[in-house]
Gaussian input, Z-matrix of N, CA and C with variables (Angstrom, degrees):
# hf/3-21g

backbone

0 1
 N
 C     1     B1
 C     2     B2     1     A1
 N     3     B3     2     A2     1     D1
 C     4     B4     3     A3     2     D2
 C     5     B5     4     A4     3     D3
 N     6     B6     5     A5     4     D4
 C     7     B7     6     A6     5     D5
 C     8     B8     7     A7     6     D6
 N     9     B9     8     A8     7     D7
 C    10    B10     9     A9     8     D8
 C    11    B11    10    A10     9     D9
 N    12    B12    11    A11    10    D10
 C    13    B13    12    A12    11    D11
 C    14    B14    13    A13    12    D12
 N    15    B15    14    A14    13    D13
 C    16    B16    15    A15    14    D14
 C    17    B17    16    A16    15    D15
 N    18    B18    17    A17    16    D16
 C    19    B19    18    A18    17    D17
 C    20    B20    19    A19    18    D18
 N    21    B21    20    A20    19    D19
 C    22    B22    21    A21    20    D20
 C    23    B23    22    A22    21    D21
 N    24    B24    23    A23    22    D22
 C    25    B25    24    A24    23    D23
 C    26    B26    25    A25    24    D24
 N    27    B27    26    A26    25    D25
 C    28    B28    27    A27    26    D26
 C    29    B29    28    A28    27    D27
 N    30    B30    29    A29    28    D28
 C    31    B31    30    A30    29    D29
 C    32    B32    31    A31    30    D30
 N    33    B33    32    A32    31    D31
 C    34    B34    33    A33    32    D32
 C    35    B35    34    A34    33    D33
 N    36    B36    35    A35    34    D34
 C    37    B37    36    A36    35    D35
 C    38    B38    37    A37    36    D36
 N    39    B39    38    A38    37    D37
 C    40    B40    39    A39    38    D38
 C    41    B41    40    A40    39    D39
 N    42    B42    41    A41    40    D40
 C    43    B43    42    A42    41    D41
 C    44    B44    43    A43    42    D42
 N    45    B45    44    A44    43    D43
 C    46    B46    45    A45    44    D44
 C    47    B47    46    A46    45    D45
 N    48    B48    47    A47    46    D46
 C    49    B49    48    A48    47    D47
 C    50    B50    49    A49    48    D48
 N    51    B51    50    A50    49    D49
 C    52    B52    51    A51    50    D50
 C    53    B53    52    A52    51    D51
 N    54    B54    53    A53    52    D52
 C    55    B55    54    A54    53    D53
 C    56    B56    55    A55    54    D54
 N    57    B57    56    A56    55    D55
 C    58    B58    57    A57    56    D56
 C    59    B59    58    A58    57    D57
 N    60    B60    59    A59    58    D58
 C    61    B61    60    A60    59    D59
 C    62    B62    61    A61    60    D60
 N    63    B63    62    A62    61    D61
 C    64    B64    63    A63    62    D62
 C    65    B65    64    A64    63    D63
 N    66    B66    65    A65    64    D64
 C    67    B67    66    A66    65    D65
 C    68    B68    67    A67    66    D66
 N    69    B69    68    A68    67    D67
 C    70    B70    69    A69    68    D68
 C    71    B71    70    A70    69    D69
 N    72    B72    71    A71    70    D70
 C    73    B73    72    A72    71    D71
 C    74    B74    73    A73    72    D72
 N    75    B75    74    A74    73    D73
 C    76    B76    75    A75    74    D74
 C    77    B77    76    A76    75    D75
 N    78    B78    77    A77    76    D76
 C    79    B79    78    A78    77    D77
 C    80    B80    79    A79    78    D78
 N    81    B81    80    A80    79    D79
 C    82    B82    81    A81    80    D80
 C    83    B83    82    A82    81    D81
 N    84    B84    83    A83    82    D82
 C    85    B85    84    A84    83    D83
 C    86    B86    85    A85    84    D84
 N    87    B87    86    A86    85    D85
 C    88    B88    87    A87    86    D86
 C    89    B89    88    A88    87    D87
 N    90    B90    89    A89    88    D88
 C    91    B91    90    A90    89    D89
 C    92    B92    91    A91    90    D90
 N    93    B93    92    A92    91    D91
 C    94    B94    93    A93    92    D92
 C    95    B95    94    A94    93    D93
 N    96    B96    95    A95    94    D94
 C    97    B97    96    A96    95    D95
 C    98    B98    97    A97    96    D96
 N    99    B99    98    A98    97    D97
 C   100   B100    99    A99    98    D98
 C   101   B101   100   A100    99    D99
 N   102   B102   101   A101   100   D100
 C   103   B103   102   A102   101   D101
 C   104   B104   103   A103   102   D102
 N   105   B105   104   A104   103   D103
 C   106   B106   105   A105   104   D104
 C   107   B107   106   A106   105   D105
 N   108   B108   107   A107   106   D106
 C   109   B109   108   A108   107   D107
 C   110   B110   109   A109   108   D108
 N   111   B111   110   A110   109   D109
 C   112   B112   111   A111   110   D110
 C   113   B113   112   A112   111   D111
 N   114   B114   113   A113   112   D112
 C   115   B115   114   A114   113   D113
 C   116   B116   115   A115   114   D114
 N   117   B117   116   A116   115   D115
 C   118   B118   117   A117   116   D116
 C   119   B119   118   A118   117   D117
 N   120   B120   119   A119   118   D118
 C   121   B121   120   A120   119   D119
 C   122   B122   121   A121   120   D120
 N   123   B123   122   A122   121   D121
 C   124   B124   123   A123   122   D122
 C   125   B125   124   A124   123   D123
 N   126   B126   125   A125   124   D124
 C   127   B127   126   A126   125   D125
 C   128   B128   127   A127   126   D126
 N   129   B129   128   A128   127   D127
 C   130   B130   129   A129   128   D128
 C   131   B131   130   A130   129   D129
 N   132   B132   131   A131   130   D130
 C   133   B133   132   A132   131   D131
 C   134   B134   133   A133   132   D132
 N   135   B135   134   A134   133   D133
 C   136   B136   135   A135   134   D134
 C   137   B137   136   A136   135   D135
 N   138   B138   137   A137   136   D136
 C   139   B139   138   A138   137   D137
 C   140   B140   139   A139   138   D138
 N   141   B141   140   A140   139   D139
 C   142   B142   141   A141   140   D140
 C   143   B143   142   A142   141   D141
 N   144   B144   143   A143   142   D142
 C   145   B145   144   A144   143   D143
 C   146   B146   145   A145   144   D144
 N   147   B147   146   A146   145   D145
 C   148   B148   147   A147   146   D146
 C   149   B149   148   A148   147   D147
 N   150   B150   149   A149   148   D148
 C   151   B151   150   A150   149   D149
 C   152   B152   151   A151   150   D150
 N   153   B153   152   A152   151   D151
 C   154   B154   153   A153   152   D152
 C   155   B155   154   A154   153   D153
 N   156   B156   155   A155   154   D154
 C   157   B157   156   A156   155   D155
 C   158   B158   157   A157   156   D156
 N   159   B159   158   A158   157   D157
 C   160   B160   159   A159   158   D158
 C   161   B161   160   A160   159   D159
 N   162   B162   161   A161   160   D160
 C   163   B163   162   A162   161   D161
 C   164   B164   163   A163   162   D162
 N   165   B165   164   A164   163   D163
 C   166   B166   165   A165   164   D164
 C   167   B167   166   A166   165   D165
 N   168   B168   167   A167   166   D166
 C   169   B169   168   A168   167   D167
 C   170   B170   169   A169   168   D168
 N   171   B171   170   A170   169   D169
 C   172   B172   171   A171   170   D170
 C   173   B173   172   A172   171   D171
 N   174   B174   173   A173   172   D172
 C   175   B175   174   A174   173   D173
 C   176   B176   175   A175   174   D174
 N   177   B177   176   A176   175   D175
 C   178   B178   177   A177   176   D176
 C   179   B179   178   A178   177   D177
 N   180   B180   179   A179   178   D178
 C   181   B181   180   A180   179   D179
 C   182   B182   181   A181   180   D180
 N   183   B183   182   A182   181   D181
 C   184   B184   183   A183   182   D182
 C   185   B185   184   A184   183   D183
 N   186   B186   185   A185   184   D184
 C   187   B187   186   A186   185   D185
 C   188   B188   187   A187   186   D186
 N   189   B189   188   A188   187   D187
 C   190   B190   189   A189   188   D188
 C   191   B191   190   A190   189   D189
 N   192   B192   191   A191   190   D190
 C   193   B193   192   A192   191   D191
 C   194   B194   193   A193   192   D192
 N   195   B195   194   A194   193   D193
 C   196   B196   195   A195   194   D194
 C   197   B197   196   A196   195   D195
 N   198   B198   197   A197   196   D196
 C   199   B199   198   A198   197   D197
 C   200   B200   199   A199   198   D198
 N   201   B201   200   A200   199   D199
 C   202   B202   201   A201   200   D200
 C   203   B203   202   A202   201   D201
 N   204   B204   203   A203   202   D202
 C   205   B205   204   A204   203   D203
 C   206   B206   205   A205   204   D204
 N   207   B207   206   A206   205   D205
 C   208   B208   207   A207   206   D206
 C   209   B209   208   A208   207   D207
 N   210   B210   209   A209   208   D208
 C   211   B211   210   A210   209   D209
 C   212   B212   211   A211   210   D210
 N   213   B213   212   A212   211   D211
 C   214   B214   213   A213   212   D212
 C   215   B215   214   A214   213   D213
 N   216   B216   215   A215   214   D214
 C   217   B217   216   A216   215   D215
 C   218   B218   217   A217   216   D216
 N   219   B219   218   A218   217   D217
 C   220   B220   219   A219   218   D218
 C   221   B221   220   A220   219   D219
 N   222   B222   221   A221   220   D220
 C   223   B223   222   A222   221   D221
 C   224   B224   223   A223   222   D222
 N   225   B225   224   A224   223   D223
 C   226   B226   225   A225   224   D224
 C   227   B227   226   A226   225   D225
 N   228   B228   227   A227   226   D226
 C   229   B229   228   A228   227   D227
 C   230   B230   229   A229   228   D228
 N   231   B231   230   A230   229   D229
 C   232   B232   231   A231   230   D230
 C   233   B233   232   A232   231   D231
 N   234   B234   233   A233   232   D232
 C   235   B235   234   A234   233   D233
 C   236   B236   235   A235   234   D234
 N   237   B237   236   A236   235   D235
 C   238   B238   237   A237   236   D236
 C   239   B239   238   A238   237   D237
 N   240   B240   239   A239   238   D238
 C   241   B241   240   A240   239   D239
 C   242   B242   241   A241   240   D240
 N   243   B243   242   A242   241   D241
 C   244   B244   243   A243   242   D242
 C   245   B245   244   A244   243   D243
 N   246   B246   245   A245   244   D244
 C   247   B247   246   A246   245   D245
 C   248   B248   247   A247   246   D246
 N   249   B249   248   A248   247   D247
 C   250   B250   249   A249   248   D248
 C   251   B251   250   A250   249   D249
 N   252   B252   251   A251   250   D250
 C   253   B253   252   A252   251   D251
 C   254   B254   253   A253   252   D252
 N   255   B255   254   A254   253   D253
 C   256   B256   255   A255   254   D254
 C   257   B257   256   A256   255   D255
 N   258   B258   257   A257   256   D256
 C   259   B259   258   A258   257   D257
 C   260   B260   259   A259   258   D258
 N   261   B261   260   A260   259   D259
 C   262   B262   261   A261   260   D260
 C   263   B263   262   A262   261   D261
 N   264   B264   263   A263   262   D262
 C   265   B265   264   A264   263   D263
 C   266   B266   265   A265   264   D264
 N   267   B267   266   A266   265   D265
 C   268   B268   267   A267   266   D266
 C   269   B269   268   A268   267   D267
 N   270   B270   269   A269   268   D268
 C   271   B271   270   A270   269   D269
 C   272   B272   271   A271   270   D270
 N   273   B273   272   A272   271   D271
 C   274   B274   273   A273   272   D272
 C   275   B275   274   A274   273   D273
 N   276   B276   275   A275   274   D274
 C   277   B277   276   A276   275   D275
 C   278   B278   277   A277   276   D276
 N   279   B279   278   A278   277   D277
 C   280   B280   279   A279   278   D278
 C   281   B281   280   A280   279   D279
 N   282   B282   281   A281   280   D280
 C   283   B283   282   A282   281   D281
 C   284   B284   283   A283   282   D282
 N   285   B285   284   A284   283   D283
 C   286   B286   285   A285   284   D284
 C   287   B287   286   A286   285   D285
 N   288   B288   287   A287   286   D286
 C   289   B289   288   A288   287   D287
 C   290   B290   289   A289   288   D288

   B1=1.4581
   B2=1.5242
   B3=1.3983
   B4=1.6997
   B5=1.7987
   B6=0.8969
   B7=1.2123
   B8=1.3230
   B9=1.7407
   B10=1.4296
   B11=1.2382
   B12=1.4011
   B13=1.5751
   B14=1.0194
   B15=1.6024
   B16=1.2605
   B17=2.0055
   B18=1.3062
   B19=1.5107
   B20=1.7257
   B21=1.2436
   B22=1.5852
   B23=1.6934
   B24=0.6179
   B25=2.3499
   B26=1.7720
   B27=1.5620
   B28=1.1025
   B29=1.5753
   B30=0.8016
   B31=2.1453
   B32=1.3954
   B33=1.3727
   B34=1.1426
   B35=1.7240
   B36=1.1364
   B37=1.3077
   B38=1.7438
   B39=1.4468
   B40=1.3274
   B41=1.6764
   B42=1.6404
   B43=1.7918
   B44=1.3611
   B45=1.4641
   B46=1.8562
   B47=1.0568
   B48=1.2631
   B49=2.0159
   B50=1.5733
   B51=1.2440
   B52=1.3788
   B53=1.9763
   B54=1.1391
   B55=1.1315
   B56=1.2151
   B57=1.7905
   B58=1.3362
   B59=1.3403
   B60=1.7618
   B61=1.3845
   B62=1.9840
   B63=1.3650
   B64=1.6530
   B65=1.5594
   B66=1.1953
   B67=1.6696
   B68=1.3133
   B69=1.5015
   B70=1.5023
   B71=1.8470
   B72=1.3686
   B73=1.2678
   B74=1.2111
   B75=1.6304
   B76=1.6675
   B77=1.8863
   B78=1.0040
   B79=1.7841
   B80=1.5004
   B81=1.3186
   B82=1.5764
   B83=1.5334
   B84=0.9892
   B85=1.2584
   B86=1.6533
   B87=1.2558
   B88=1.4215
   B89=1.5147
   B90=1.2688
   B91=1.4223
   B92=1.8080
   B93=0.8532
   B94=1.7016
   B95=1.2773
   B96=1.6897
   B97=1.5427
   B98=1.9237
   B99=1.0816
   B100=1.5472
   B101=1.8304
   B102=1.3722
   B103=1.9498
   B104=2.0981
   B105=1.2718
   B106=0.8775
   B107=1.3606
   B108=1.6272
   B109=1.3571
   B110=1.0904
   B111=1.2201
   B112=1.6100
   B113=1.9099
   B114=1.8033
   B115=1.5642
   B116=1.4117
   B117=1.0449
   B118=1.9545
   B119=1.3849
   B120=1.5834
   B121=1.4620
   B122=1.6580
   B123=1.8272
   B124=1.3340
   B125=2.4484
   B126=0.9452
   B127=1.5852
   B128=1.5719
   B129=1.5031
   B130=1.7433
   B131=0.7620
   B132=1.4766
   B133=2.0328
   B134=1.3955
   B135=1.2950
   B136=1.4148
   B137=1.9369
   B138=1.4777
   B139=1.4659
   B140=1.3530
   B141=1.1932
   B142=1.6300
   B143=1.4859
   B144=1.4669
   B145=1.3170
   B146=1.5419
   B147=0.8984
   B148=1.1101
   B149=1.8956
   B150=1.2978
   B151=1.8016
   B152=1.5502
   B153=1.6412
   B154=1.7635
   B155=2.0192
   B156=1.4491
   B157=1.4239
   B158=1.7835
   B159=1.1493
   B160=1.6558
   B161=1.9593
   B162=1.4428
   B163=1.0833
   B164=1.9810
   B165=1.2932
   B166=1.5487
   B167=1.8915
   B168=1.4771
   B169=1.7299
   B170=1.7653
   B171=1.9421
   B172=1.7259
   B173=1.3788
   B174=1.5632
   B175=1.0588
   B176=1.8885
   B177=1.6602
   B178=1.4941
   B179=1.4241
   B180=1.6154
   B181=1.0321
   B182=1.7832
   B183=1.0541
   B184=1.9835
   B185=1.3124
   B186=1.5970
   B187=1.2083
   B188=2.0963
   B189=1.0629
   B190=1.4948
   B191=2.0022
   B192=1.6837
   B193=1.1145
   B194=1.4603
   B195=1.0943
   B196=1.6174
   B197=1.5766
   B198=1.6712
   B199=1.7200
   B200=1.2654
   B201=1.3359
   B202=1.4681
   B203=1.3856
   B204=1.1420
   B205=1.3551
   B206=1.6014
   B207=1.6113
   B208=1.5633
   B209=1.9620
   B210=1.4866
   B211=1.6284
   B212=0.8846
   B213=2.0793
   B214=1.8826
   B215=1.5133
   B216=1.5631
   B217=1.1869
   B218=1.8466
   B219=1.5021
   B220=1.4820
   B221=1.5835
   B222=1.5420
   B223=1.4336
   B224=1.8033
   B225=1.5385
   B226=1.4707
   B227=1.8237
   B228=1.3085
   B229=1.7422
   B230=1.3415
   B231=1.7882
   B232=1.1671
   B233=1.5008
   B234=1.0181
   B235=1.7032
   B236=1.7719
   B237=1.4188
   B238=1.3446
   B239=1.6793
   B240=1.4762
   B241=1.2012
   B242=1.7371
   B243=1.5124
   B244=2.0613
   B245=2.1239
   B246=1.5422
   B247=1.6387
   B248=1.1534
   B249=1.4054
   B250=1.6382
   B251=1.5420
   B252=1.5854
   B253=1.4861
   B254=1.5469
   B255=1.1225
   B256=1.4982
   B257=1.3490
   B258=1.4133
   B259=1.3274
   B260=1.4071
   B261=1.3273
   B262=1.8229
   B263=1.9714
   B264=1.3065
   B265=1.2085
   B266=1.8339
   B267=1.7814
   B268=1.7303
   B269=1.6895
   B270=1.3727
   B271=1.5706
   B272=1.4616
   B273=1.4174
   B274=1.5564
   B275=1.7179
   B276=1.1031
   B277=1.2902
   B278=1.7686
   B279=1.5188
   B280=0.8948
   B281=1.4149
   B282=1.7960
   B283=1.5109
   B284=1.2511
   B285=1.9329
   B286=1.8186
   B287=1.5828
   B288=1.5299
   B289=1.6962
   B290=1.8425
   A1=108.02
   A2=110.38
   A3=124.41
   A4=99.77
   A5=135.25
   A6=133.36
   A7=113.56
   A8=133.80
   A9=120.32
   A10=119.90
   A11=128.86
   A12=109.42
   A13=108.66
   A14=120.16
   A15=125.51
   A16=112.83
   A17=92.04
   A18=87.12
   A19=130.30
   A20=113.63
   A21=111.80
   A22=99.08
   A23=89.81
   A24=109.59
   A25=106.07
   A26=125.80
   A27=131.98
   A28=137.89
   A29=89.47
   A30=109.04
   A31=114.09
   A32=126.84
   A33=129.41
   A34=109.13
   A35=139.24
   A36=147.94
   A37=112.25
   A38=98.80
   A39=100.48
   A40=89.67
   A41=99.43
   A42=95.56
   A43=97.83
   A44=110.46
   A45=121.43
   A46=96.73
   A47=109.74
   A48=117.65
   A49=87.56
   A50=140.43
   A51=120.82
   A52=103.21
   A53=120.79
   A54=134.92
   A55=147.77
   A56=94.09
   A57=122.40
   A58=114.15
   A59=109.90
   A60=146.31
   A61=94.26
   A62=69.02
   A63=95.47
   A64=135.07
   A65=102.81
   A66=142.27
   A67=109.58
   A68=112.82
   A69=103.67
   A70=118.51
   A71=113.31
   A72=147.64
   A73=92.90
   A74=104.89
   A75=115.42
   A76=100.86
   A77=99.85
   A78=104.26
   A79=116.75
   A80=102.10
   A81=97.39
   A82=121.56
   A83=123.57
   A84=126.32
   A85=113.22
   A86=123.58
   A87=108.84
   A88=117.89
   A89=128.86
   A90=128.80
   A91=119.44
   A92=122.45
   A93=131.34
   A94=113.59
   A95=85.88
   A96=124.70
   A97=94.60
   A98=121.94
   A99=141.63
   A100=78.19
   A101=112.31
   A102=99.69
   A103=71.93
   A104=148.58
   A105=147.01
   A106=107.94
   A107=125.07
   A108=129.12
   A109=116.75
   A110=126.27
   A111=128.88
   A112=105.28
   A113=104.46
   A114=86.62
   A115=147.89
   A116=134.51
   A117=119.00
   A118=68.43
   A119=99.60
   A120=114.17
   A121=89.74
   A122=102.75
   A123=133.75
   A124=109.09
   A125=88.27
   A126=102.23
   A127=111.86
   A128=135.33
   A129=95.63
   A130=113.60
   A131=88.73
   A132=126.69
   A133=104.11
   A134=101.15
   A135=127.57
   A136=85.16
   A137=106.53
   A138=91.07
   A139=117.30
   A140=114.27
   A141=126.64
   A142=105.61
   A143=136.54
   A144=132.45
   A145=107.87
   A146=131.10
   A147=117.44
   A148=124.41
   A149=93.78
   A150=85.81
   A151=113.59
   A152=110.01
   A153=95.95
   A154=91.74
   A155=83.10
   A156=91.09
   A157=109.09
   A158=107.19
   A159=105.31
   A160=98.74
   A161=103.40
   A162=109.95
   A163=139.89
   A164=75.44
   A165=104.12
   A166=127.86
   A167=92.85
   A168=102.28
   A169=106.81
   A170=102.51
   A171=87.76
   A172=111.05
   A173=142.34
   A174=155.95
   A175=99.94
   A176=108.94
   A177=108.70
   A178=114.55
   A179=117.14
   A180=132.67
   A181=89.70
   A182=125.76
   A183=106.75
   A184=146.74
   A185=92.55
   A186=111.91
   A187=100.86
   A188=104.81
   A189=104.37
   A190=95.94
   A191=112.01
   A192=109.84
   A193=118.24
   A194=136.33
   A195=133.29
   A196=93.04
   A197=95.19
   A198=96.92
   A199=109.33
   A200=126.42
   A201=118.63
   A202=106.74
   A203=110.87
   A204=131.64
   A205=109.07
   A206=122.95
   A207=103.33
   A208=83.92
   A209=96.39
   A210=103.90
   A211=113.53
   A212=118.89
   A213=89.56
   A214=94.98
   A215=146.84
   A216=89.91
   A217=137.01
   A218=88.42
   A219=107.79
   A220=102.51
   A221=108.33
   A222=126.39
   A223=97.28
   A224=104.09
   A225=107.68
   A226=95.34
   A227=115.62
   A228=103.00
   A229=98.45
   A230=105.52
   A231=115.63
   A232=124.06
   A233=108.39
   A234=121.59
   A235=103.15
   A236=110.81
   A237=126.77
   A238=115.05
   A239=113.79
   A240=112.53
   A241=129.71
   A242=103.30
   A243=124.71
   A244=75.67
   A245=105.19
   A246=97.91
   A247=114.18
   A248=111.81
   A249=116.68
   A250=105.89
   A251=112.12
   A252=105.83
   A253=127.78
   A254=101.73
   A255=132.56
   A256=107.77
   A257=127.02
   A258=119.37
   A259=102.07
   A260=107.41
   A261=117.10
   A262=98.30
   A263=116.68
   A264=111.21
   A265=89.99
   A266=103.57
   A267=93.37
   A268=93.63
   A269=140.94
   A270=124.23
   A271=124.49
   A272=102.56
   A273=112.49
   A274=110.76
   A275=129.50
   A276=139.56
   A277=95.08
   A278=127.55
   A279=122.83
   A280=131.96
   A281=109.06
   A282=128.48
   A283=126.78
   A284=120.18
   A285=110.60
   A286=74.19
   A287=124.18
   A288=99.51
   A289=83.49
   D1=136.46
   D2=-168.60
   D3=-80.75
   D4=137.60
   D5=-175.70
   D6=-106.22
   D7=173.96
   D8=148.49
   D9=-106.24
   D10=169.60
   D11=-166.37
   D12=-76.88
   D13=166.71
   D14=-178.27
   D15=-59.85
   D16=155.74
   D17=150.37
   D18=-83.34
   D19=161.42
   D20=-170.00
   D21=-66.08
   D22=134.72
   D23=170.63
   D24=64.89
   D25=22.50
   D26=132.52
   D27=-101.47
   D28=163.33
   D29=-176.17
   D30=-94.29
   D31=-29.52
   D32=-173.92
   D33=-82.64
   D34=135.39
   D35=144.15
   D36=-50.78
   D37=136.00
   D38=-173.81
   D39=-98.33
   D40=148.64
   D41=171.18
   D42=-113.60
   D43=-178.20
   D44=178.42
   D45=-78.83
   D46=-167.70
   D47=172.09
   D48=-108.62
   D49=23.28
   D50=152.93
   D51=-95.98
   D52=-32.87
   D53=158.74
   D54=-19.61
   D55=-68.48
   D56=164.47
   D57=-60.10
   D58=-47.26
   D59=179.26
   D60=-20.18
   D61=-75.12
   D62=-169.84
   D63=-63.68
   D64=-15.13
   D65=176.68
   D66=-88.21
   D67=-34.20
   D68=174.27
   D69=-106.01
   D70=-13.12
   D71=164.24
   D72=80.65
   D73=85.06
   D74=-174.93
   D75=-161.49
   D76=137.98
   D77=167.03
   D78=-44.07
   D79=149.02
   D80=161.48
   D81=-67.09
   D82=-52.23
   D83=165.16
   D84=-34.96
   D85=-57.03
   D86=170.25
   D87=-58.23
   D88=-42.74
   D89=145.47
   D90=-30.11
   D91=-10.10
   D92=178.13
   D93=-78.06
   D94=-59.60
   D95=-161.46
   D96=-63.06
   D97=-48.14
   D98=-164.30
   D99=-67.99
   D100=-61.26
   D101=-128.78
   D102=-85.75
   D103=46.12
   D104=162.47
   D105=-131.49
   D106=-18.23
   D107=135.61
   D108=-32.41
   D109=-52.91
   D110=-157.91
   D111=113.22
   D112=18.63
   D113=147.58
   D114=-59.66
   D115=161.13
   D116=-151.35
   D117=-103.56
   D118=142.65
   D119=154.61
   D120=-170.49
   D121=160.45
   D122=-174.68
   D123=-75.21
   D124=102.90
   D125=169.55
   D126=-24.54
   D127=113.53
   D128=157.93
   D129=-79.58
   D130=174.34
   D131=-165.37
   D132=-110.29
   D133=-156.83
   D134=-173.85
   D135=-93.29
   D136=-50.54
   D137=-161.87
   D138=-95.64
   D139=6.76
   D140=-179.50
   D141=-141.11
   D142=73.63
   D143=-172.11
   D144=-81.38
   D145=41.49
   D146=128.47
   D147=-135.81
   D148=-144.09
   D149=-176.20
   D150=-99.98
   D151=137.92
   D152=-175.74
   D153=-118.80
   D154=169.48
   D155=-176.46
   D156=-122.69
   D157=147.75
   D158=171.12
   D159=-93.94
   D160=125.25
   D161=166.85
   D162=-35.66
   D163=-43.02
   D164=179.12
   D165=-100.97
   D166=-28.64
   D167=157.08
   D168=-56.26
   D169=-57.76
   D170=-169.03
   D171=-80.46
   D172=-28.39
   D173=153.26
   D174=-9.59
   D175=-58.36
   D176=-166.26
   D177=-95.83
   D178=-8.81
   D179=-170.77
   D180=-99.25
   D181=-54.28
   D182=160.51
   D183=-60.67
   D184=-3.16
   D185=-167.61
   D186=-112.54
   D187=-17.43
   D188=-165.27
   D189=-115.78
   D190=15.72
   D191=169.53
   D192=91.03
   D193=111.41
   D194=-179.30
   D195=-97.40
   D196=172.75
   D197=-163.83
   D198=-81.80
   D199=168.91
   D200=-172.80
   D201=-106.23
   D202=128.03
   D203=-171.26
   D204=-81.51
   D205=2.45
   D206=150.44
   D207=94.74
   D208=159.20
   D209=173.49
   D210=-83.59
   D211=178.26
   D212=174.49
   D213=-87.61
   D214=-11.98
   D215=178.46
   D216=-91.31
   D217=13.81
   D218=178.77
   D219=-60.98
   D220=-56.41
   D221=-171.42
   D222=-56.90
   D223=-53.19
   D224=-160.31
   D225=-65.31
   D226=14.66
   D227=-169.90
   D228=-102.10
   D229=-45.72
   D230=177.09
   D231=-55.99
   D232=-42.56
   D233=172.73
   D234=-43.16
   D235=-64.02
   D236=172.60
   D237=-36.13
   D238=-66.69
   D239=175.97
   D240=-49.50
   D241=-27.80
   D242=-162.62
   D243=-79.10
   D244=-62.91
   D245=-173.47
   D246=-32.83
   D247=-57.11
   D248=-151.08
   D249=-81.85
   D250=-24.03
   D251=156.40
   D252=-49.37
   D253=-56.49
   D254=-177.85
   D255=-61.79
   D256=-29.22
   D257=177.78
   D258=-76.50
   D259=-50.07
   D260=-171.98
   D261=-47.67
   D262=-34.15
   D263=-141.09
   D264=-83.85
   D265=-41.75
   D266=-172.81
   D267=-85.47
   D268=6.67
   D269=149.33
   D270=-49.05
   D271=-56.92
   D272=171.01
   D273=-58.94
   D274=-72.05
   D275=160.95
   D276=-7.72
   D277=-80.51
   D278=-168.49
   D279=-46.39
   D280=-51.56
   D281=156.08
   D282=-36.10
   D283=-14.69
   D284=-155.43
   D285=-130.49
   D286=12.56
   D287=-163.06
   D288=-105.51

């Protein structure tokens, strides 16, 4: 497996998300889904455009539990409540304009 270079004052090799993909025997796309969890992974740059991962950051970060994102209809309640704010908010908006 082709690696990317390390970062400066670490040991670990960063891999791609086809990499990781494959290392954990999972799609990239589920790799998406994770680093939009709040899996740790490295930003691209200018010199690495896309996203790299430390082996061992997501390794402990899947292993020590990511946060729970709630049911959908917990989520689907919350969604409900941000609308109905948001509706109230451009009602008024409309009334003072």
């Amino acid at each position: 497996m082709t690696v990317v270079p390390l970062r400066r004052g670490t040991s670990a090799p960063l891999l791609t998300k086809q990499q990781l993909a494959r290392h954990l025997g999972r799609s990239t796309r589920w790799v998406e889904l994770r680093v939009r969890e709040g899996m740790p992974s490295e930003a691209p740059t200018t010199r690495f455009p896309h996203r790299r991962f430390n082996l061992e950051e997501c390794e402990a970060w899947l292993r020590d539990g990511r946060p729970e994102r709630g049911s959908i209809a917990d989520r689907l309640a919350a969604l409900d409540a941000k609308v109905a704010s948001l509706t109230a908010m451009v009602e008024q908006l409309g009334r003072s304009a």
